[in-house]
mmJSON file of the N, C-alpha and C atoms, coordinates in Angstrom:
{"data_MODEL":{"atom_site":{
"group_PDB":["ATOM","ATOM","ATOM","ATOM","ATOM","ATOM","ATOM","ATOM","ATOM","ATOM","ATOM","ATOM","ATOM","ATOM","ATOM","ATOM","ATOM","ATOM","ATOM","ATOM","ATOM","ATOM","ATOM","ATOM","ATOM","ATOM","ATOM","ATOM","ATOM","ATOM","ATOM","ATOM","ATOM","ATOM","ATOM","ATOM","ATOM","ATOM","ATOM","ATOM","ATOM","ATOM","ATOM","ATOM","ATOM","ATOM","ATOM","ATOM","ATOM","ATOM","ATOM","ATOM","ATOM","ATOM","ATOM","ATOM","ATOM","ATOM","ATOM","ATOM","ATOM","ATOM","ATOM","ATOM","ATOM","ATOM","ATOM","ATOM","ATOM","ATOM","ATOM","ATOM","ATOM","ATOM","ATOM","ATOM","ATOM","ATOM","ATOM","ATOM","ATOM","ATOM","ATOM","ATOM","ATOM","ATOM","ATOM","ATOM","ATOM","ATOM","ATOM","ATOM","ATOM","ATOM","ATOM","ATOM","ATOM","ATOM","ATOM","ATOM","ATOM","ATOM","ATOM","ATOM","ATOM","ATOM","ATOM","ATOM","ATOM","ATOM","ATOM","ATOM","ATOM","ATOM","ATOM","ATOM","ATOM","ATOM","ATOM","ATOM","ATOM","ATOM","ATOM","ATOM","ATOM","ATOM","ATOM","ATOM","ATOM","ATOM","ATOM","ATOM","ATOM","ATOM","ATOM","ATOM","ATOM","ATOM","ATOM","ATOM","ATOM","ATOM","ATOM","ATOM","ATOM","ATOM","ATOM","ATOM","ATOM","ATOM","ATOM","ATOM","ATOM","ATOM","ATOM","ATOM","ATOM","ATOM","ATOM","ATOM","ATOM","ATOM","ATOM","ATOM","ATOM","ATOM","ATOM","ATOM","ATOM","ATOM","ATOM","ATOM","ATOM","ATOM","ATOM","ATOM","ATOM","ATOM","ATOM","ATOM","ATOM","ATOM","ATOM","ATOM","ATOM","ATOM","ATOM","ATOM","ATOM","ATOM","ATOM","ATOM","ATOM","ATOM","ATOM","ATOM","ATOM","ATOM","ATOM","ATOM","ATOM","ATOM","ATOM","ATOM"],
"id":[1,2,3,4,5,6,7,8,9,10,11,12,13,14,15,16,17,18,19,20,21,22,23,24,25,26,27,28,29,30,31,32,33,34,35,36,37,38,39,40,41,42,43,44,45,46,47,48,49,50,51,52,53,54,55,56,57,58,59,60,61,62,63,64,65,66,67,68,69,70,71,72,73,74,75,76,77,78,79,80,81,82,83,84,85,86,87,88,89,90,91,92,93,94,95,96,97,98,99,100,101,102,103,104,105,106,107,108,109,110,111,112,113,114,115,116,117,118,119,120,121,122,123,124,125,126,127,128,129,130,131,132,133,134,135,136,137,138,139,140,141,142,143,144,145,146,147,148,149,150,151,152,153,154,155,156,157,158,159,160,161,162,163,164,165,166,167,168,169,170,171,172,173,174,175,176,177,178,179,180,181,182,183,184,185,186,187,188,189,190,191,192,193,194,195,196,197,198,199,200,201,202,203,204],
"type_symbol":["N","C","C","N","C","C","N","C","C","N","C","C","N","C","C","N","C","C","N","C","C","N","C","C","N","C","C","N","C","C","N","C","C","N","C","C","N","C","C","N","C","C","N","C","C","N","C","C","N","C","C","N","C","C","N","C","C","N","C","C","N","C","C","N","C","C","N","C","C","N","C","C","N","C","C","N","C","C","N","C","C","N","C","C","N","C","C","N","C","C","N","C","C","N","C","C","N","C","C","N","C","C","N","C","C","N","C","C","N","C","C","N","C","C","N","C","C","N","C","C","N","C","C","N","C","C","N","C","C","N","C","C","N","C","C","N","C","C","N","C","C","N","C","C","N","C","C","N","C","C","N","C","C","N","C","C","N","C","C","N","C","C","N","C","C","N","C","C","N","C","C","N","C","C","N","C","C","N","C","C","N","C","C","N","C","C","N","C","C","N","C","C","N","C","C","N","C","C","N","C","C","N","C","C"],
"label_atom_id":["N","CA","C","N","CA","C","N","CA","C","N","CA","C","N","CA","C","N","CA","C","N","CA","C","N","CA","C","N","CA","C","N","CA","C","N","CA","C","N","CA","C","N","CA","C","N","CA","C","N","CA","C","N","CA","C","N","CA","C","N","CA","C","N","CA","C","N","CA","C","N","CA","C","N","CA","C","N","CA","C","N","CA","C","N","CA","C","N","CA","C","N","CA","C","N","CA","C","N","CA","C","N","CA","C","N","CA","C","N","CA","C","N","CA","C","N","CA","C","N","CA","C","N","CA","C","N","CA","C","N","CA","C","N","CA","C","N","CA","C","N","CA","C","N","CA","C","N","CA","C","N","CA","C","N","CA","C","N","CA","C","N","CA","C","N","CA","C","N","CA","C","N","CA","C","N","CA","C","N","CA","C","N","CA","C","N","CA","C","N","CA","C","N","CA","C","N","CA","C","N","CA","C","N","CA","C","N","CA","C","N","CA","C","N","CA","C","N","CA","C","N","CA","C","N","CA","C","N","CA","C","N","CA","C","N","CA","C"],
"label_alt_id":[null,null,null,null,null,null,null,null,null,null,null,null,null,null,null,null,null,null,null,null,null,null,null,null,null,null,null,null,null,null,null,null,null,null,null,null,null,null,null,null,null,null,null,null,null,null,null,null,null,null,null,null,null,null,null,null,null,null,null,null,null,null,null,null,null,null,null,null,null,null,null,null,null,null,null,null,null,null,null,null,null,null,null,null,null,null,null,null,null,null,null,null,null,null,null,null,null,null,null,null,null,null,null,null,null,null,null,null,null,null,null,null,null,null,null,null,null,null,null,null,null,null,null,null,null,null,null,null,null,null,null,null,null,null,null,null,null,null,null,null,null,null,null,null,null,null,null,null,null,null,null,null,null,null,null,null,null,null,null,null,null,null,null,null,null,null,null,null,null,null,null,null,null,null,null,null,null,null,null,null,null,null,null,null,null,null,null,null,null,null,null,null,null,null,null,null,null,null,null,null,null,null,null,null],
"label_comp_id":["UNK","UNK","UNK","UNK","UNK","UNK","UNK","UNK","UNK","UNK","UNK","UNK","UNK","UNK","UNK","UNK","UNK","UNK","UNK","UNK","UNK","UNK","UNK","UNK","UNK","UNK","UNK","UNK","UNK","UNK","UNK","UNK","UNK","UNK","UNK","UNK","UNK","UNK","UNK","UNK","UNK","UNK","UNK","UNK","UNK","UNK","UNK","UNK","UNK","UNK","UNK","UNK","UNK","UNK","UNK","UNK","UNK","UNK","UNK","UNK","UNK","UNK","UNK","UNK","UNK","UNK","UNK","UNK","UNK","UNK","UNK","UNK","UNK","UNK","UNK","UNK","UNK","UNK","UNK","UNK","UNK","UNK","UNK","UNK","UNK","UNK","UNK","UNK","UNK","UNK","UNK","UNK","UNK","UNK","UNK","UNK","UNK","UNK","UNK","UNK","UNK","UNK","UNK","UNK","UNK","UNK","UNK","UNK","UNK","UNK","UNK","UNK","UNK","UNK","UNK","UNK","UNK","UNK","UNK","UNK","UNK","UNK","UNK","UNK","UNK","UNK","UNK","UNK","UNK","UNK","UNK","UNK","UNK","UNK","UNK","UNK","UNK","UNK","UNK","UNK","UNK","UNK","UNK","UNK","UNK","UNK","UNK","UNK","UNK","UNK","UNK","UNK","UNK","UNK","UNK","UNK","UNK","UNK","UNK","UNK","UNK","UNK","UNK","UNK","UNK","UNK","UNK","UNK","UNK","UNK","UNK","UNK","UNK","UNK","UNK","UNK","UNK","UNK","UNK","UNK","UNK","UNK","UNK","UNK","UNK","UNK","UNK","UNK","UNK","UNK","UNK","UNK","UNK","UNK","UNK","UNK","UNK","UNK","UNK","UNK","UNK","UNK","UNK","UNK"],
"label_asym_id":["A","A","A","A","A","A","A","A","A","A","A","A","A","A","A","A","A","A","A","A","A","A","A","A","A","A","A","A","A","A","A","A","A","A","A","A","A","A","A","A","A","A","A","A","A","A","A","A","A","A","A","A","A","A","A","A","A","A","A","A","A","A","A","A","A","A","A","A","A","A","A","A","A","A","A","A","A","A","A","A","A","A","A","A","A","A","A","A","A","A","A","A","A","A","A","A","A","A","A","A","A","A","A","A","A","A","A","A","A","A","A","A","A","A","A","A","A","A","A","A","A","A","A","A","A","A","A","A","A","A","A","A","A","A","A","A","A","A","A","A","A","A","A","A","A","A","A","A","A","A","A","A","A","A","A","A","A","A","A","A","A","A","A","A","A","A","A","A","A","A","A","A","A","A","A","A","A","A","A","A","A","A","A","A","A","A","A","A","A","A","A","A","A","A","A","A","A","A","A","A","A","A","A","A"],
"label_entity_id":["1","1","1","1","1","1","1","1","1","1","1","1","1","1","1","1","1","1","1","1","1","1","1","1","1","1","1","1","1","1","1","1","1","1","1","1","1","1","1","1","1","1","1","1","1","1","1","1","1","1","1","1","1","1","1","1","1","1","1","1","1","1","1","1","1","1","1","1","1","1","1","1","1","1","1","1","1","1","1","1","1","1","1","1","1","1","1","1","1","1","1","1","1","1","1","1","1","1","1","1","1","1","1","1","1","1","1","1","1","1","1","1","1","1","1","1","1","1","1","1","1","1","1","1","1","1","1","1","1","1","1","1","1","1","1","1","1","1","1","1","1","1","1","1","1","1","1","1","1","1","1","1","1","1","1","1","1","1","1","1","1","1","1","1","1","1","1","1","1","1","1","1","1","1","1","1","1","1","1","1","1","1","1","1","1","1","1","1","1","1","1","1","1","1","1","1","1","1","1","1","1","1","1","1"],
"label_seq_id":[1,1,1,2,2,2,3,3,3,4,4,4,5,5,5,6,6,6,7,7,7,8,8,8,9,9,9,10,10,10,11,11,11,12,12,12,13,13,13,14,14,14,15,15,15,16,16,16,17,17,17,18,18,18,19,19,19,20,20,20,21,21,21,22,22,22,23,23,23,24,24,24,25,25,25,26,26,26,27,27,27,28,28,28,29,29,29,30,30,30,31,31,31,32,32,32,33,33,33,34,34,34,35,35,35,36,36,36,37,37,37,38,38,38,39,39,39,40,40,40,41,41,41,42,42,42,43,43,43,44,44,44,45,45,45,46,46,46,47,47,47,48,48,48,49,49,49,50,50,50,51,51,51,52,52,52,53,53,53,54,54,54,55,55,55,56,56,56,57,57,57,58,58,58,59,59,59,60,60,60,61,61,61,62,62,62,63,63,63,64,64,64,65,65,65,66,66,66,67,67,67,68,68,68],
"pdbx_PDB_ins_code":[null,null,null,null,null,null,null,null,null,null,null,null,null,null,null,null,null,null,null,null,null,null,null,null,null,null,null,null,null,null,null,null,null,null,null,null,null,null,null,null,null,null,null,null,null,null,null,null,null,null,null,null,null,null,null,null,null,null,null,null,null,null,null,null,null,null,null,null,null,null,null,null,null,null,null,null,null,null,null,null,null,null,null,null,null,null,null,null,null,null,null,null,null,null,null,null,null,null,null,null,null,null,null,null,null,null,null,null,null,null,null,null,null,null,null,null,null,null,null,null,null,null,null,null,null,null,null,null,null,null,null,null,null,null,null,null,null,null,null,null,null,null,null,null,null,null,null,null,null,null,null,null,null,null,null,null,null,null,null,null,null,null,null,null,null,null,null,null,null,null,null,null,null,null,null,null,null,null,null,null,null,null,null,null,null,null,null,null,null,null,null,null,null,null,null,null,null,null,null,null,null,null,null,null],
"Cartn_x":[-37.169,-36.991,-38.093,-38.8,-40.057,-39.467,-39.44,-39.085,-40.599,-40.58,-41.567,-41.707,-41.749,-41.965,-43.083,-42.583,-43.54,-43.328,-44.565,-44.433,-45.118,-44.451,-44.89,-45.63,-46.721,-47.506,-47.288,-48.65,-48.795,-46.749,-46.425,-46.008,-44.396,-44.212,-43.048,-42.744,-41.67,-41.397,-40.627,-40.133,-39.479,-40.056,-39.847,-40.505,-39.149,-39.242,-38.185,-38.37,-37.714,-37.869,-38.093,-39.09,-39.292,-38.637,-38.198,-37.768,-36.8,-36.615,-35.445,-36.352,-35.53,-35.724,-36.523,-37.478,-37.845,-38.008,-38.303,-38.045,-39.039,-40.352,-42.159,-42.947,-43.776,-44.391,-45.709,-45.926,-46.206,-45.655,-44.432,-43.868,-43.976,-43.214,-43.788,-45.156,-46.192,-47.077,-47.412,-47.158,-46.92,-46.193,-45.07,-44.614,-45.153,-45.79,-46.591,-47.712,-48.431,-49.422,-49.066,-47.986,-47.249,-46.902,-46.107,-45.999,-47.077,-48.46,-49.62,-49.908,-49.967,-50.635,-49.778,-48.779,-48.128,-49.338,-50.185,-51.062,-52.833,-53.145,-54.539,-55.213,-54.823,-56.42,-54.918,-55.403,-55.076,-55.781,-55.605,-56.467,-55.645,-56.341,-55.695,-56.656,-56.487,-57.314,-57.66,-59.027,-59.529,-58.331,-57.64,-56.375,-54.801,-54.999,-53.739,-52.457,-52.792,-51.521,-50.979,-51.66,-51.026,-51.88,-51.204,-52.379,-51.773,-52.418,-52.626,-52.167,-51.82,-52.079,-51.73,-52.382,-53.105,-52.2,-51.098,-50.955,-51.075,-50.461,-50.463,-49.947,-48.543,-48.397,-48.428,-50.042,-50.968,-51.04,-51.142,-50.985,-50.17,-49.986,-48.548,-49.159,-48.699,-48.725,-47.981,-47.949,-47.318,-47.128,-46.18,-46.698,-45.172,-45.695,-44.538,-44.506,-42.848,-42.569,-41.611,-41.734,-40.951,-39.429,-38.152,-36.981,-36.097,-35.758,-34.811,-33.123],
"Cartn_y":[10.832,9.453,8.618,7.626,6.992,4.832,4.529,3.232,2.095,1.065,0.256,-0.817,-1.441,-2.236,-3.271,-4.841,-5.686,-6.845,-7.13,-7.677,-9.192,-10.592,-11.365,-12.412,-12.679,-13.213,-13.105,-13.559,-12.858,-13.19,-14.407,-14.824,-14.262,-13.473,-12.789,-11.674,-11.464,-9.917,-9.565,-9.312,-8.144,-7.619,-6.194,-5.836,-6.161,-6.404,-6.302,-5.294,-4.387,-3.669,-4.428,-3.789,-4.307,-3.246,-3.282,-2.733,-1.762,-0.499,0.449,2.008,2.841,4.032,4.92,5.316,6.2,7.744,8.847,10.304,10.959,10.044,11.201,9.988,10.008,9.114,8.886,9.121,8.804,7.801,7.903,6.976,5.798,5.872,4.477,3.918,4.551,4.193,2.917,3.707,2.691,2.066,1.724,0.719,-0.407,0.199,-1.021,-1.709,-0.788,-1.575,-2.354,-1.837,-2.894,-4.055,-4.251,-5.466,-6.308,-5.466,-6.254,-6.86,-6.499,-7.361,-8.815,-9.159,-10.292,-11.509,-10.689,-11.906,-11.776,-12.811,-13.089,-11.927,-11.887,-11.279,-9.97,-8.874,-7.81,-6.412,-5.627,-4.395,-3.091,-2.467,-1.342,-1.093,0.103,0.598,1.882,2.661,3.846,4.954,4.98,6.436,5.862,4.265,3.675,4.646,4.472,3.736,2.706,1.58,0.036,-0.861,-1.246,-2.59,-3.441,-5.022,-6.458,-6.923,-8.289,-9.515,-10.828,-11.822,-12.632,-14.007,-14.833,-15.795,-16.868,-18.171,-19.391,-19.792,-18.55,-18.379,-17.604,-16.813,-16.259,-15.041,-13.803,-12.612,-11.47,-10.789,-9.93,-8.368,-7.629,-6.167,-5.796,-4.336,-3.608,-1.874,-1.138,0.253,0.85,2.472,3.241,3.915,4.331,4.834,5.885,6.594,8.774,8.03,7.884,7.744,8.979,9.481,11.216,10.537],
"Cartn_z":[-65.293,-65.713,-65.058,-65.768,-65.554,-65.74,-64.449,-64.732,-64.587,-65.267,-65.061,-64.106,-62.826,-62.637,-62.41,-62.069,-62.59,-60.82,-60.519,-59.547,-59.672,-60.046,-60.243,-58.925,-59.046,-58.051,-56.677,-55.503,-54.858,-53.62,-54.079,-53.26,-53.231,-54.464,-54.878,-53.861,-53.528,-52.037,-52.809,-53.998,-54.853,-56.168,-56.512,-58.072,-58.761,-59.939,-61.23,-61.977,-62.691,-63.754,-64.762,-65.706,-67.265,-67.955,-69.156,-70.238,-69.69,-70.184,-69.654,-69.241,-68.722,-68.301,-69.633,-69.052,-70.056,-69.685,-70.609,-70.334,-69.943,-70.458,-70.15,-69.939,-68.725,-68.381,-69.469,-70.246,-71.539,-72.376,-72.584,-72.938,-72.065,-70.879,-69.759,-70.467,-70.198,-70.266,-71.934,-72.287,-73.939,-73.347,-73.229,-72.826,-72.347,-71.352,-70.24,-71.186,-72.013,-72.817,-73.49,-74.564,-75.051,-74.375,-73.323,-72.509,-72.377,-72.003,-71.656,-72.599,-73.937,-75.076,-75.283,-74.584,-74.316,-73.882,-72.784,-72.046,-72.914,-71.793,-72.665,-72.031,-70.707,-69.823,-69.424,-69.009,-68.554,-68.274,-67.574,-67.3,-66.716,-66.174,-65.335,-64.285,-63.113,-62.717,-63.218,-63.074,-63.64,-63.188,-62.827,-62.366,-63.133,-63.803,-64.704,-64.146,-62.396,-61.425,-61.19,-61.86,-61.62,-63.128,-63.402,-64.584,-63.716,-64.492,-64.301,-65.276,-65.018,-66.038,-65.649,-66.135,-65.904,-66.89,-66.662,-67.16,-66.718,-67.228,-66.346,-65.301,-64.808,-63.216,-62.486,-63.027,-62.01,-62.192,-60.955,-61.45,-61.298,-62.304,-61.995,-61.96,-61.579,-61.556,-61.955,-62.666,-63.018,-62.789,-62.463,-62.033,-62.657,-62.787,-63.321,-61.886,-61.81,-60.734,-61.061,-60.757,-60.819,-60.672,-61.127,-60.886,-60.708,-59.884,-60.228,-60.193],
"occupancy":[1.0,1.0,1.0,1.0,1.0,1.0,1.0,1.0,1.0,1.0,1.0,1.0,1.0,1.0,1.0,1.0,1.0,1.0,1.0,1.0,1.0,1.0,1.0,1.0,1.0,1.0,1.0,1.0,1.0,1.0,1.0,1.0,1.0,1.0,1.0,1.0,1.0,1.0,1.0,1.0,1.0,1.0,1.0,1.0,1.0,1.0,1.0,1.0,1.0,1.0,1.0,1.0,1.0,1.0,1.0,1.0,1.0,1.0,1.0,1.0,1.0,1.0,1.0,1.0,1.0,1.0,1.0,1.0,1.0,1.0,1.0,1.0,1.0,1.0,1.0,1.0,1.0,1.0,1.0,1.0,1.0,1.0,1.0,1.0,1.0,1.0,1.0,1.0,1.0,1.0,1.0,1.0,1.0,1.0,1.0,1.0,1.0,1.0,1.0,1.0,1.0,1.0,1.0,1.0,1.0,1.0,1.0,1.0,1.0,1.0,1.0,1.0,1.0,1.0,1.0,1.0,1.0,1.0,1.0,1.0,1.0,1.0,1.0,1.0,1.0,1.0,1.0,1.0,1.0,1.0,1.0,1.0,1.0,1.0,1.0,1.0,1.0,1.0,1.0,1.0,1.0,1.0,1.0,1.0,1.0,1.0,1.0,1.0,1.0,1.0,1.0,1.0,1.0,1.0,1.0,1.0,1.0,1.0,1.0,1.0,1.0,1.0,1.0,1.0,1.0,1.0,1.0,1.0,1.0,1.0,1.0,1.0,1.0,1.0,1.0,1.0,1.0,1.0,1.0,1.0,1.0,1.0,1.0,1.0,1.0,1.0,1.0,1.0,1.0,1.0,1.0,1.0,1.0,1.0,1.0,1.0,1.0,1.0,1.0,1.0,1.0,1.0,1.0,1.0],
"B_iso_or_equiv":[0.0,0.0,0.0,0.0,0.0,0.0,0.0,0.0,0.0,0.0,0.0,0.0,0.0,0.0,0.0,0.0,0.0,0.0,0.0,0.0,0.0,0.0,0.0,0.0,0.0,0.0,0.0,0.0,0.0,0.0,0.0,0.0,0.0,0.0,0.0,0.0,0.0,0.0,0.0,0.0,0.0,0.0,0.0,0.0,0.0,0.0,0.0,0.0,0.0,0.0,0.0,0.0,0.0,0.0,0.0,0.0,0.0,0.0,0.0,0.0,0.0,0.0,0.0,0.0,0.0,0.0,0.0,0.0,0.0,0.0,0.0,0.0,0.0,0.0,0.0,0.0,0.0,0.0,0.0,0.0,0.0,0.0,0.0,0.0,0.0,0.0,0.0,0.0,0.0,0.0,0.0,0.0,0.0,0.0,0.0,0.0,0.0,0.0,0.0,0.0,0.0,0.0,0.0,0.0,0.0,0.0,0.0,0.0,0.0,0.0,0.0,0.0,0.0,0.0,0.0,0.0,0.0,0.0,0.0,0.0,0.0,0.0,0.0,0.0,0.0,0.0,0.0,0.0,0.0,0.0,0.0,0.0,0.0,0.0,0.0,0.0,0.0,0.0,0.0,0.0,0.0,0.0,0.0,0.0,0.0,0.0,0.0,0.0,0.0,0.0,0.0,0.0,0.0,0.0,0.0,0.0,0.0,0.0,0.0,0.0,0.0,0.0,0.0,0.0,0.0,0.0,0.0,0.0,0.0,0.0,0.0,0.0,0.0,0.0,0.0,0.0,0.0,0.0,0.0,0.0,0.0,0.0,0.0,0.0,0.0,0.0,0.0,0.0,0.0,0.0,0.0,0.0,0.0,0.0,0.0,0.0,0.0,0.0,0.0,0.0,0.0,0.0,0.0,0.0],
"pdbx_formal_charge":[null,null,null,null,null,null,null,null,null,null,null,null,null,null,null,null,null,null,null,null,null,null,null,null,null,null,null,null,null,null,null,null,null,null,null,null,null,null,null,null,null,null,null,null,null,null,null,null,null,null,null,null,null,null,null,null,null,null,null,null,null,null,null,null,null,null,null,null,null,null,null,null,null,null,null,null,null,null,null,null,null,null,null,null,null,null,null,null,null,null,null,null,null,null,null,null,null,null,null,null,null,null,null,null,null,null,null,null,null,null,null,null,null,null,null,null,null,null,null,null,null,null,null,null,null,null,null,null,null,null,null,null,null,null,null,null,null,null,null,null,null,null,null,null,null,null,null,null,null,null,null,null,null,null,null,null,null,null,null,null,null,null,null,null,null,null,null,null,null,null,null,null,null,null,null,null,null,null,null,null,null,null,null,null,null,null,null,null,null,null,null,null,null,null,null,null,null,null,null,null,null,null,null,null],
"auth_seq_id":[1,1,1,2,2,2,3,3,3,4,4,4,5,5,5,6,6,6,7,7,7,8,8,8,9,9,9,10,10,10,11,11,11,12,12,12,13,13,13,14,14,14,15,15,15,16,16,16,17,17,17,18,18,18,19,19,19,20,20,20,21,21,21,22,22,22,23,23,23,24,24,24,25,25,25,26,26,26,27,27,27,28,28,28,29,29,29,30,30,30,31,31,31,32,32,32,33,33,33,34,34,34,35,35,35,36,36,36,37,37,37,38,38,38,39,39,39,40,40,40,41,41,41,42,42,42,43,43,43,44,44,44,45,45,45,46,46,46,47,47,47,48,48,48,49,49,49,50,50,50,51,51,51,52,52,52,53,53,53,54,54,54,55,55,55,56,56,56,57,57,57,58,58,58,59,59,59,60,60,60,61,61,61,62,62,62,63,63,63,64,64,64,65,65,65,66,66,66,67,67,67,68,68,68],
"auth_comp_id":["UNK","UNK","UNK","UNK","UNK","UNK","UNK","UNK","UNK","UNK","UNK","UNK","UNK","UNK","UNK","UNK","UNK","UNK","UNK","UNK","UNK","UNK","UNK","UNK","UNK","UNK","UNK","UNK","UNK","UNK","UNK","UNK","UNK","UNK","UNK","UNK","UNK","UNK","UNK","UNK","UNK","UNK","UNK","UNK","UNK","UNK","UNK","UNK","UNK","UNK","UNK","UNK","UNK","UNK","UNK","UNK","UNK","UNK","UNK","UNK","UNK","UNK","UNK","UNK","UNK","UNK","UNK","UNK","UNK","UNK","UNK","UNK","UNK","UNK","UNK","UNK","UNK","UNK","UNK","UNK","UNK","UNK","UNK","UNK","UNK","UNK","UNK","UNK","UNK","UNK","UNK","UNK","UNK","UNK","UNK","UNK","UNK","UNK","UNK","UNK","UNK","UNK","UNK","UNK","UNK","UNK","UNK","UNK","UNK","UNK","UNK","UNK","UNK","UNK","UNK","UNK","UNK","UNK","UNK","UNK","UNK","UNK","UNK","UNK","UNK","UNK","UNK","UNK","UNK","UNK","UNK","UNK","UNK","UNK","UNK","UNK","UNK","UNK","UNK","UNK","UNK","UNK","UNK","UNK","UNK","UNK","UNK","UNK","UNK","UNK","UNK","UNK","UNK","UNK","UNK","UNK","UNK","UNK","UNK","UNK","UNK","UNK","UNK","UNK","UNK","UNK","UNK","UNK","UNK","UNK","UNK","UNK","UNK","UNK","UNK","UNK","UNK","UNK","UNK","UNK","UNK","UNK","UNK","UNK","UNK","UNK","UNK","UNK","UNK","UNK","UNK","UNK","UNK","UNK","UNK","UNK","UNK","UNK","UNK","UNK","UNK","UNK","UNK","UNK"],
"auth_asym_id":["A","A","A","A","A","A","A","A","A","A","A","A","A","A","A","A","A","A","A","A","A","A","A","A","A","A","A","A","A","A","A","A","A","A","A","A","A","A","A","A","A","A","A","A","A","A","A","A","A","A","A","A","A","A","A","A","A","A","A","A","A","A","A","A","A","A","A","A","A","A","A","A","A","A","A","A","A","A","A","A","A","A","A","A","A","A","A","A","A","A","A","A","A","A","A","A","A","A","A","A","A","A","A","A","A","A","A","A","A","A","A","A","A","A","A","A","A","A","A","A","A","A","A","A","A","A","A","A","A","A","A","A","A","A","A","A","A","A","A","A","A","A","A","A","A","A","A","A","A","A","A","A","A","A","A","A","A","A","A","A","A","A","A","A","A","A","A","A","A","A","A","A","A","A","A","A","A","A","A","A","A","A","A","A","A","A","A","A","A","A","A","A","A","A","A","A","A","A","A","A","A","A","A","A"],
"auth_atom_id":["N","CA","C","N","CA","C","N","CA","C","N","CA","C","N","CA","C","N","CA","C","N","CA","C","N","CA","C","N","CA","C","N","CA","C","N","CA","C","N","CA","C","N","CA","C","N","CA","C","N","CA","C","N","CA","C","N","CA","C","N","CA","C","N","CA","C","N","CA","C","N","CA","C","N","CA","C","N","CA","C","N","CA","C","N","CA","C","N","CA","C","N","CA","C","N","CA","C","N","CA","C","N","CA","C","N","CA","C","N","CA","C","N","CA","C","N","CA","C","N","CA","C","N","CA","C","N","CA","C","N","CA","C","N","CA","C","N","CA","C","N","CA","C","N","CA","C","N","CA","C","N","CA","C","N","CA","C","N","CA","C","N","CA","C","N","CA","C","N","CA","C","N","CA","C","N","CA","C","N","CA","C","N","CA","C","N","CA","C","N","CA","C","N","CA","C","N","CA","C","N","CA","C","N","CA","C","N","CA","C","N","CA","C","N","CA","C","N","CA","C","N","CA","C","N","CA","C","N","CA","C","N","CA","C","N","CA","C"],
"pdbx_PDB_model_num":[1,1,1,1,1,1,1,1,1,1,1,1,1,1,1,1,1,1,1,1,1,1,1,1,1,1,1,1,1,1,1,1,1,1,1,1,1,1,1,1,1,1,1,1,1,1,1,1,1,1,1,1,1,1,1,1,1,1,1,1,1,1,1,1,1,1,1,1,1,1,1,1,1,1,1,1,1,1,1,1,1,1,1,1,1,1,1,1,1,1,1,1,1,1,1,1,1,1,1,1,1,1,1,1,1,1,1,1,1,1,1,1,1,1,1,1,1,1,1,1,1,1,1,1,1,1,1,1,1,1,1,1,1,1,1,1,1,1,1,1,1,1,1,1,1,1,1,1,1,1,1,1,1,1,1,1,1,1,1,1,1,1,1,1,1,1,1,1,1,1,1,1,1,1,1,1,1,1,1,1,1,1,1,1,1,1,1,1,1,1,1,1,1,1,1,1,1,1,1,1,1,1,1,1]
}}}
């Protein structure tokens, strides 16, 4: 099980889950893109362990995390 979370700006000290549990981190992964096309500006890093994005209150992260 592959959950998404999302960590809104820098000043936030908790992640939230986005969307629901998924089965193949493949799937996560769509997921997360999908989410991103929400904002204007967004990215990942080259190993798409974490993306970005970029709205009018600031910036959020996002990462899939192994759930057992």
């Amino acid at each position: 099980m592959f959950k998404i979370f999302v960590l809104k700006g820098a000043e936030s000290d908790s992640a939230t889950q986005i969307g629901r549990g998924y089965s193949t981190r493949e799937e996560a992964v769509a997921a997360v893109k999908t989410h991103l096309k929400t904002f204007r500006a967004s990215g990942h890093n080259l190993e798409e362990n974490y993306w970005w994005a970029r709205d009018s209150q600031g910036l959020q992260k996002c990462w899939i995390s192994s759930a057992e």
